[in-house]
C-alpha positions as CSV (number, residue, x, y, z in Angstrom):
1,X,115.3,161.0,117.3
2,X,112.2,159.2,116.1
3,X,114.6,156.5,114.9
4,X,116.2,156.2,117.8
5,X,112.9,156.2,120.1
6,X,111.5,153.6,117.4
7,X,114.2,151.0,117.9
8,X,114.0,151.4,121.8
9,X,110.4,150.8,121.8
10,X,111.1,147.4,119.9
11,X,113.9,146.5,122.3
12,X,111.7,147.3,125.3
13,X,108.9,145.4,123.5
14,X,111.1,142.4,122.8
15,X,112.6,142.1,126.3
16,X,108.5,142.7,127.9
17,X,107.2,139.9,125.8
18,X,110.1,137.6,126.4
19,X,109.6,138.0,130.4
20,X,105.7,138.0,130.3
21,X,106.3,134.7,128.0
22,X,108.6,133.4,130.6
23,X,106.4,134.1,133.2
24,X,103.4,132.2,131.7
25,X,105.9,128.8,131.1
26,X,107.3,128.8,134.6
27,X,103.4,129.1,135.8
28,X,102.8,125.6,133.5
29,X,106.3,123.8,134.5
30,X,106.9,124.7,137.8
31,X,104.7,122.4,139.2
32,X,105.9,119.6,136.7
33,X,109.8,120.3,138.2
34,X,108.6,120.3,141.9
35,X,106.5,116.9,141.2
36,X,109.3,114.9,139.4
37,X,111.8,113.4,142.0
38,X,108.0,112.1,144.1
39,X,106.8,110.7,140.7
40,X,110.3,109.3,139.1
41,X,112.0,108.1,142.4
42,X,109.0,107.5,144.5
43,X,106.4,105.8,141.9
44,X,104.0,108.5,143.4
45,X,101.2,109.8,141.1
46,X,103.3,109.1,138.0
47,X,101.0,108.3,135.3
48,X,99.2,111.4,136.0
49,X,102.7,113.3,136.3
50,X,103.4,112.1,132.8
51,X,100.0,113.1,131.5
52,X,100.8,116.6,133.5
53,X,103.7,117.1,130.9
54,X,102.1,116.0,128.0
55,X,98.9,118.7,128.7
56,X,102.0,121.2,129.8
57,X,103.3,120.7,126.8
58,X,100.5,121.3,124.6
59,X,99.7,124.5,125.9
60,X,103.1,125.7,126.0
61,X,102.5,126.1,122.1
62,X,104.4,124.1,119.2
63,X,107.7,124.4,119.6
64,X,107.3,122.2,123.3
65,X,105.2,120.4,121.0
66,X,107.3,119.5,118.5
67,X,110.2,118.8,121.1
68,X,108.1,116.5,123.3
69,X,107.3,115.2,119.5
70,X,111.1,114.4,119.2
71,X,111.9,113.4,122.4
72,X,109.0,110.7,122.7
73,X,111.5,108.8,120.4
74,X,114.7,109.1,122.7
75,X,114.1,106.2,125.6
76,X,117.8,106.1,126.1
77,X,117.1,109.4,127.5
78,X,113.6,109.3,129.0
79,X,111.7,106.9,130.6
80,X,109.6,104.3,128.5
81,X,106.3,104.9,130.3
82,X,106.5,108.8,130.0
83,X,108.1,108.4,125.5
84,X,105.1,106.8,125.8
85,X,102.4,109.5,126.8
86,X,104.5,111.6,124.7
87,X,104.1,110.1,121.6
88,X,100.2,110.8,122.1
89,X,101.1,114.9,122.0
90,X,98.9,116.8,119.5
91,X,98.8,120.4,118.9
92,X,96.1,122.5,117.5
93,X,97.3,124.9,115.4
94,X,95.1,127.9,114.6
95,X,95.2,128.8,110.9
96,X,96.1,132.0,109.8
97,X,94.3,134.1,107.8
98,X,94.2,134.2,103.6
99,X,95.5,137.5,103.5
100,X,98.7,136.4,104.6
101,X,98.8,133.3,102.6
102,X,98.5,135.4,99.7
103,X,101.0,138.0,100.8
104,X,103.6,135.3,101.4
105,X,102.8,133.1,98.0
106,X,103.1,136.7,96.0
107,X,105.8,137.9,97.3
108,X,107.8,134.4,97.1
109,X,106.9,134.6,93.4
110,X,106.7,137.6,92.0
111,X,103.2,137.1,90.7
112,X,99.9,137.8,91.3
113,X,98.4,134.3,93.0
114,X,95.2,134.8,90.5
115,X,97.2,134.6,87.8
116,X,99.3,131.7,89.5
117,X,96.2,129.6,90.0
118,X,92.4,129.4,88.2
119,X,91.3,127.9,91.9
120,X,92.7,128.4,95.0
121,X,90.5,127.2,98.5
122,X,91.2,130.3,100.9
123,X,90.5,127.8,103.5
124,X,93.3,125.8,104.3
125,X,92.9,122.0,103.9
126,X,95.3,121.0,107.2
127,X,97.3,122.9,109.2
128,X,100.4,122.2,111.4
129,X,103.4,123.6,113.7
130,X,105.1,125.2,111.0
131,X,102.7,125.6,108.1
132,X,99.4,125.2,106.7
133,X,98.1,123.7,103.2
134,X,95.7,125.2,100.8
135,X,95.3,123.1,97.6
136,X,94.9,124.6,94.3
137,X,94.7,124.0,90.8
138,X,97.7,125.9,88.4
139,X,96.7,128.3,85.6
140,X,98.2,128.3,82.1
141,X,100.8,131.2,83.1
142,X,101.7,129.1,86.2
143,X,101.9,125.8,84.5
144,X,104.4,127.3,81.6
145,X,106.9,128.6,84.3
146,X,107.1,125.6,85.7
147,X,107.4,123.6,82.6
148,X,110.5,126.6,81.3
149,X,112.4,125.4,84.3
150,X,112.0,121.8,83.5
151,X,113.0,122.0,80.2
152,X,116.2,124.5,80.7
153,X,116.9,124.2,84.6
154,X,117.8,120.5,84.5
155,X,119.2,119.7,88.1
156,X,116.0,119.3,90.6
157,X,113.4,120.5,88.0
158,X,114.1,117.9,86.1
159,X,113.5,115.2,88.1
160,X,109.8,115.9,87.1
161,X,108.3,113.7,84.5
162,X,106.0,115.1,81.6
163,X,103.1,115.0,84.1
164,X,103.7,117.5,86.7
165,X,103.6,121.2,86.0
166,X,100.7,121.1,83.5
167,X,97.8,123.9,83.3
168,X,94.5,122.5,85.1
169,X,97.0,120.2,87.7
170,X,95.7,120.3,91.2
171,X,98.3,121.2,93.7
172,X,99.0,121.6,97.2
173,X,100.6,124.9,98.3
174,X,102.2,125.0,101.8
175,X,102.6,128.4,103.3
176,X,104.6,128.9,107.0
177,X,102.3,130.9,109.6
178,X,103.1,134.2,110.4
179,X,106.4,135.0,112.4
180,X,106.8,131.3,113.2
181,X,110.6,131.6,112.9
182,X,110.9,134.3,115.2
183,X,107.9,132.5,117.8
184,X,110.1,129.2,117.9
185,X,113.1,130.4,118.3
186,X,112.0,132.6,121.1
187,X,110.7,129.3,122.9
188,X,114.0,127.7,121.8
189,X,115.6,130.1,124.0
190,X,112.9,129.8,126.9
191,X,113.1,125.9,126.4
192,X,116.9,126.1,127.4
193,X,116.5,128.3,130.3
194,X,114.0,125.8,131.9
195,X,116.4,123.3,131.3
196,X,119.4,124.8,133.3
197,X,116.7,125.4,135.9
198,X,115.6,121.8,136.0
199,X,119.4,120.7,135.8
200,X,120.5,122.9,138.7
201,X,117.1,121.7,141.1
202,X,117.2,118.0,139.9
203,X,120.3,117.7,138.1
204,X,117.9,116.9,135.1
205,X,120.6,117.3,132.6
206,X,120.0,115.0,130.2
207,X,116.4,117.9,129.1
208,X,119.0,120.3,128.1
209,X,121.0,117.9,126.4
210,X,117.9,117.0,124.8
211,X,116.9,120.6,124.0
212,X,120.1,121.3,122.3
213,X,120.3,118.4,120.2
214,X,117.0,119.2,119.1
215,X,118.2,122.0,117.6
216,X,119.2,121.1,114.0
217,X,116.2,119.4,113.6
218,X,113.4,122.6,114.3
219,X,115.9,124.3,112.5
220,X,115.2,122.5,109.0
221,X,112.0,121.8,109.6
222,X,111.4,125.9,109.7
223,X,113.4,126.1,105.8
224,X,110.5,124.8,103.2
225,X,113.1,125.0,100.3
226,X,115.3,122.0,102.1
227,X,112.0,120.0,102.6
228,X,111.7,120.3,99.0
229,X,115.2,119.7,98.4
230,X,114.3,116.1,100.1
231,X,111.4,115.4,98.3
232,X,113.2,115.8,95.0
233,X,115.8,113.2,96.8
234,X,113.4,110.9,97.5
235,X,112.0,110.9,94.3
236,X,114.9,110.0,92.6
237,X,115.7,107.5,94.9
238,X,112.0,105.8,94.9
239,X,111.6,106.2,91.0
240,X,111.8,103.0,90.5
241,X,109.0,101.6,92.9
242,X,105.4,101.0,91.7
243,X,104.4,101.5,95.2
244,X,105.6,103.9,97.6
245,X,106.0,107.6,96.3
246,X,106.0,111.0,97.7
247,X,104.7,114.4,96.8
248,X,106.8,116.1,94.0
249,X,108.1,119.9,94.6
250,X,106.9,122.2,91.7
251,X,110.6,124.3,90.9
252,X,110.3,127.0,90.6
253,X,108.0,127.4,92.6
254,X,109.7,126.9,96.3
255,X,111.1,128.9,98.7
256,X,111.9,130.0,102.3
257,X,108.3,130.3,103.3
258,X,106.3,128.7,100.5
259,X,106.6,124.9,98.7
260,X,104.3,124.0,95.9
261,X,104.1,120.3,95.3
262,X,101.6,118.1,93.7
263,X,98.4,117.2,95.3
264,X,98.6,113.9,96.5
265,X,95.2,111.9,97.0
266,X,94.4,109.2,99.9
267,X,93.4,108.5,102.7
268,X,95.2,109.3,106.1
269,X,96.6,105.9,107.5
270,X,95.2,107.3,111.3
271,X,92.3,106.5,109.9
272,X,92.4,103.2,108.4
273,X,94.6,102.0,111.2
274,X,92.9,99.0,113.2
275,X,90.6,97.9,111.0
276,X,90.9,94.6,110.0
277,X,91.5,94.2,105.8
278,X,92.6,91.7,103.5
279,X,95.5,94.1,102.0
280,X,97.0,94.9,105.5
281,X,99.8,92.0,105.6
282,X,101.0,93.2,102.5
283,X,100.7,97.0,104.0
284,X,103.3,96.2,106.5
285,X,105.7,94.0,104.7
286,X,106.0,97.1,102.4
287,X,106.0,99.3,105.0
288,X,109.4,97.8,106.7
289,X,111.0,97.4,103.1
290,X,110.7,101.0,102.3
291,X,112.1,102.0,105.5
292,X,115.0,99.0,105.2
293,X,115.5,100.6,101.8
294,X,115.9,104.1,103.3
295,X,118.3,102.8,105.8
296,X,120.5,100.6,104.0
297,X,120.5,100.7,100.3
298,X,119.6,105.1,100.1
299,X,120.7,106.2,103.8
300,X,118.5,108.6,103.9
301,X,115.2,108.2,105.9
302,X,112.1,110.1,107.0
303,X,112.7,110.7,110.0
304,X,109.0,111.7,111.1
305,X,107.2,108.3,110.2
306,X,104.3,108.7,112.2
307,X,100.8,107.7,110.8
308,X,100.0,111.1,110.5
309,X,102.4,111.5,107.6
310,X,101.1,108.6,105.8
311,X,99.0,108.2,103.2
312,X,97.3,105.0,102.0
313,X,95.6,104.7,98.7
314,X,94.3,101.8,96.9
315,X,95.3,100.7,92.9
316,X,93.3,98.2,90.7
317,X,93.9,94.9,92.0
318,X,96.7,92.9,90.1
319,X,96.4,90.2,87.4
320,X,97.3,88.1,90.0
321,X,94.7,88.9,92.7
322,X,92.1,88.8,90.4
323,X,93.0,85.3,89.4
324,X,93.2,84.3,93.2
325,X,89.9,85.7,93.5
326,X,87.7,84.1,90.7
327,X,90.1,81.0,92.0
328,X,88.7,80.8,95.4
329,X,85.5,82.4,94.2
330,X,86.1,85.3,96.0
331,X,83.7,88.2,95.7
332,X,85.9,90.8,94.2
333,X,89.7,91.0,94.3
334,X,91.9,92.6,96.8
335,X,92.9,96.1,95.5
336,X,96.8,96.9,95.5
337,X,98.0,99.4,98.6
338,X,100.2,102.0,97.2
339,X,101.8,104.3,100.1
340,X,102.3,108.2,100.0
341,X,104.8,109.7,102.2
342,X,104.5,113.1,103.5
343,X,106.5,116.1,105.5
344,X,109.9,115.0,104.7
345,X,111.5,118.0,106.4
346,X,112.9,116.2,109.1
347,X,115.2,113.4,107.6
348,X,118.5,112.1,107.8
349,X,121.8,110.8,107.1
350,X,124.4,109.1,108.6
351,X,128.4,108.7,108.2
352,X,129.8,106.0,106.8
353,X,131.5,105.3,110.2
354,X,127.7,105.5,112.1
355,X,126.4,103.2,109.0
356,X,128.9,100.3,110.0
357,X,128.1,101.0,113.7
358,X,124.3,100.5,113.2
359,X,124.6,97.8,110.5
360,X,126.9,95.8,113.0
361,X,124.0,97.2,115.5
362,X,121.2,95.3,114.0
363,X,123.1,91.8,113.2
364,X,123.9,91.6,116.5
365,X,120.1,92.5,116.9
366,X,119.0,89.6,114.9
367,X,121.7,87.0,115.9
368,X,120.7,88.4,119.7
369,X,124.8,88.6,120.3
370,X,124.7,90.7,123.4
371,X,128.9,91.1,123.4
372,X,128.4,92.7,119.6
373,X,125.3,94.3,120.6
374,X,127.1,96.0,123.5
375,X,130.9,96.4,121.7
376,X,128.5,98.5,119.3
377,X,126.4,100.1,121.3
378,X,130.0,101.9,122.9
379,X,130.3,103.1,119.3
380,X,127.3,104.9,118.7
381,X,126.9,106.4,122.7
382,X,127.8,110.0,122.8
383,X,130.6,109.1,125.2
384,X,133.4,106.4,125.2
385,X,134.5,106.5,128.6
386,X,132.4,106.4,132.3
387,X,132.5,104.9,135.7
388,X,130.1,102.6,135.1
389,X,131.3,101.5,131.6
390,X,131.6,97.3,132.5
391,X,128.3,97.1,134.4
392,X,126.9,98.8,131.3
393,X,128.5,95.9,129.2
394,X,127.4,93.0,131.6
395,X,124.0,94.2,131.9
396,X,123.2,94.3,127.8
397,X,125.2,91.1,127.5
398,X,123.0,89.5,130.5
399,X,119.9,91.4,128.4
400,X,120.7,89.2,125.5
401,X,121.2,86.0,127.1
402,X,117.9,86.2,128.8
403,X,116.1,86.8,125.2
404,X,118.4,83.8,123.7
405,X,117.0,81.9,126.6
406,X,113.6,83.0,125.8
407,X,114.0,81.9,122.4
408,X,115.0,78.3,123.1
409,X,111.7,77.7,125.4
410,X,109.4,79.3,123.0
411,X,110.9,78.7,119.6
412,X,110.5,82.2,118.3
413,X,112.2,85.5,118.4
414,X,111.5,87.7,120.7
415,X,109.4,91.1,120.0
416,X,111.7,93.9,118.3
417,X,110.8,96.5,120.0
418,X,110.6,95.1,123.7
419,X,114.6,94.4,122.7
420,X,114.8,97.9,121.9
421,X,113.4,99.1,124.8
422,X,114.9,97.2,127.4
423,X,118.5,98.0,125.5
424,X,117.9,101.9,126.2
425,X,116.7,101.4,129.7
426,X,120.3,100.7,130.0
427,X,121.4,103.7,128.4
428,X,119.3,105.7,130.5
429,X,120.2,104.6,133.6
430,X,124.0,104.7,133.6
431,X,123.5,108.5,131.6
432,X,124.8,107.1,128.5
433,X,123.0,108.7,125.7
434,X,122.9,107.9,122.0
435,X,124.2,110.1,119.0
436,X,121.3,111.9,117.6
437,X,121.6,110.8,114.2
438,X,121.5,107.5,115.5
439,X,118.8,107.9,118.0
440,X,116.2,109.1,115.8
441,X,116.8,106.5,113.2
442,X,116.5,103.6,115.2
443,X,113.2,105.1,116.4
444,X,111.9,105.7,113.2
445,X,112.7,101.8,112.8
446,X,111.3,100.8,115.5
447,X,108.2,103.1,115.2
448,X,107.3,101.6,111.5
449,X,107.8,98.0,113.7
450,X,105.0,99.4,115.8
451,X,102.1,99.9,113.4
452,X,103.1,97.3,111.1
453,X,102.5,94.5,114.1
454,X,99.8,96.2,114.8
455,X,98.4,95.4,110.9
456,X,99.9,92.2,110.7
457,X,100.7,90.5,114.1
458,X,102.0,87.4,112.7
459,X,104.6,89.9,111.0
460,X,108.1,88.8,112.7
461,X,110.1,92.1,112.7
462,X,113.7,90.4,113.4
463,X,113.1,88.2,110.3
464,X,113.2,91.1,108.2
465,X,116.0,92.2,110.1
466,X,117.7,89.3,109.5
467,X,117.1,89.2,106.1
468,X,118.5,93.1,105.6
469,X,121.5,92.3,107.0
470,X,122.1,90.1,104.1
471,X,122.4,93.1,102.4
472,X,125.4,94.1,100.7
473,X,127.1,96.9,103.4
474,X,130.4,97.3,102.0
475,X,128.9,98.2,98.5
476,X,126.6,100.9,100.0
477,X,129.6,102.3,101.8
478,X,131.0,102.3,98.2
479,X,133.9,100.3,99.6
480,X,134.3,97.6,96.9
């Protein structure tokens, strides 16, 4: 009986806080749903209608967050001006308390954390969606685990050099917040309720399509052990670059809710961004190779390249700077940039089939061909056939000749990303969306195009374009 009067009292709790939760999101997007055909068809009060969904979003909690996060990148779903305001979305995330940290990190491992650490900050030193990070420094006990799997594990553990793993080693230890599965999948649920309500008063259908592809993505991003599993796949695949690297995973140590990895030092790019410094030309051409190197020579990218996930830190300057220096009598050298990569839980890769598809994508791109922009633009939509399939090909063909046209009178290409953008207008208004895969790739491309402009606006984005697509396809697609 007390069983039975136990479970009902859950089930009755579930359903209450599921309705009261409902309750409180329809309070904060009601007013959003009612205000969307004035400020989308009507051009009335829109930029403070898009800042009304950005706020809505933060206070819905992180998984609208994280979703508005995602869908800032899809313009050939959603408007430019409102990707725009949502690409400014921040949440802040409470931490939770040690006890829990510790709770989670012992039970993950079987040990006692003081004898998995000599120092461990119970203050975490950031904190997201998902997780938060405490950094700590690995005992002898801890250190010799870690250094048994590297020596008899092989596989992933081995990817580690003689380095990592050793007693004294600072690390950082990322620990998922309490019942954050169960939390975001709840709003998951909630999220595609409100878009069948939005669908059925606006016939706003491209939200829910939205909300389900964004599916797979939350999903990983909730697993720690497959973020690990792509850090180790990005450290194979970056081994051999002096400067781009990313945190390395600490087997055994990783799991469902916790990820040891090496402490990486540096300094957020947020907050070097604008400044003005000698070493930011060569910041951005290495920014665009590593992401051209993701694409085309690894497939696999990081799919969450904002400059919040990036860290910048600075190397003695080379034999050959200081020899330009004492050259031009410079004052001191230029030190070398070296970029860290972090959060690789959201990445991806694409099919063969999709890799010739964006490959063809971007030399039509660079040779501005609007027929083979538009022939392969068909290939990567989500659907083949609609009514307004032949206006959809005139107007990216039309597109193209306007920026060929633009490039005869000015004698330059014209900006990468306003190509972009104008392309997925098109998509968006003939209801034409983009496979995800796809979608979020050439986003993260054309996101990395964004800051590194920004650093270096002399920096022509189609030239390294064009210069990729020299690149050797058909070996990549181990064809040959």
């Amino acid at each position: 009986v007390q069983k039975g009067l136990y479970l009902t009292y859950q089930v009755t709790k579930k359903k209450v806080s599921l309705l009261l939760r409902g309750m409180f999101l329809s309070a904060i997007f009601l007013p959003i749903l009612f205000g969307a055909p004035f400020a989308l068809h009507f051009e009335i009060g829109r930029d403070f209608w898009n800042k009304m969904v950005r706020r809505a979003l933060e206070i819905a909690g992180p998984a609208f967050v994280k979703w508005g996060q995602w869908a800032s990148t899809r313009r050939d779903m959603f408007p430019g001006d409102l990707c725009e305001e949502l690409s400014l979305l921040y949440t802040a995330v409470p931490s939770h308390k040690y006890a829990h940290t510790k709770k989670l990190v012992e039970a993950a491992f079987g040990q006692r954390i003081e004898d998995l650490f000599d120092e461990f900050e119970t203050e975490p030193c950031a904190s997201g969606s998902i997780a938060q990070v405490h950094k700590g420094r690995l005992s002898r006990q801890g250190a010799r685990r870690i250094q048994a799997g590297k020596v008899n594990g092989g596989g992933l553990a081995g990817l580690m050099g003689d380095e990592e793993g050793r007693e004294g080693q600072v690390v950082a230890v990322k620990v998922r917040h309490p019942d954050v599965e169960s939390k975001l999948l709840r709003d998951f649920e909630l999220m595609l309720l409100l878009a069948d309500i939005a669908d059925n008063l606006t016939d706003a259908h491209v939200i829910g399509e939205s909300v389900r592809q964004f599916r797979g993505p939350l999903i990983e991003q909730l697993d720690l052990s497959i973020e690990a599993e792509a850090l180790s796949r990005f450290n194979k695949n970056f081994s051999r670059q002096r400067d781009v690297s990313f945190p390395k995973p600490l087997y055994p140590y990783v799991s469902n809710d916790v990820l040891v990895e090496t402490f990486e030092e540096g300094v957020i790019f947020n907050k070097i961004f604008g400044e003005e410094q000698p070493w930011n030309r060569k910041l951005a051409q290495m920014g665009l190779n590593t992401l051209f190197k993701m694409l085309l020579e690894d497939n696999f990218v990081h799919a969450d390249l904002h400059p919040g996930n990036i860290l910048i830190r600075f190397k003695e300057p080379t034999f050959l700077s200081k020899v330009h220096a004492k050259f031009f009598g410079l004052e001191e050298a230029v030190p070398s940039p070296h970029i860290v990569m972090l959060d690789t839980g959201m990445s991806t890769s694409l099919t063969n089939q999709d890799r010739r598809s964006l490959f063809s994508f971007f030399e039509g791109i660079s040779a501005l061909d609007g027929y083979n922009i538009a022939e392969t633009s068909l290939q990567m939509a989500t659907i083949q056939q609609f009514p307004t399939k032949p206006q959809f090909v005139e107007e990216i063909v039309e597109l193209f000749n306007n920026f060929q046209r633009h490039m005869r009178k000015c004698d330059d290409l014209p900006p990468a990303a306003e190509c972009m953008a104008s392309l997925l207008d098109i998509f968006r208004r003939h209801r034409v969306g983009m496979k995800s895969e796809l979608s979020v790739v050439i986003a993260t491309v054309f996101m990395m195009e964004g800051w590194a402009t920004q650093l270096d606006p002399d920096l022509k984005v189609m030239k390294t374009i064009r210069n990729f697509t020299d690149y050797n396809i058909q070996q990549t697609l181990n064809l040959v």
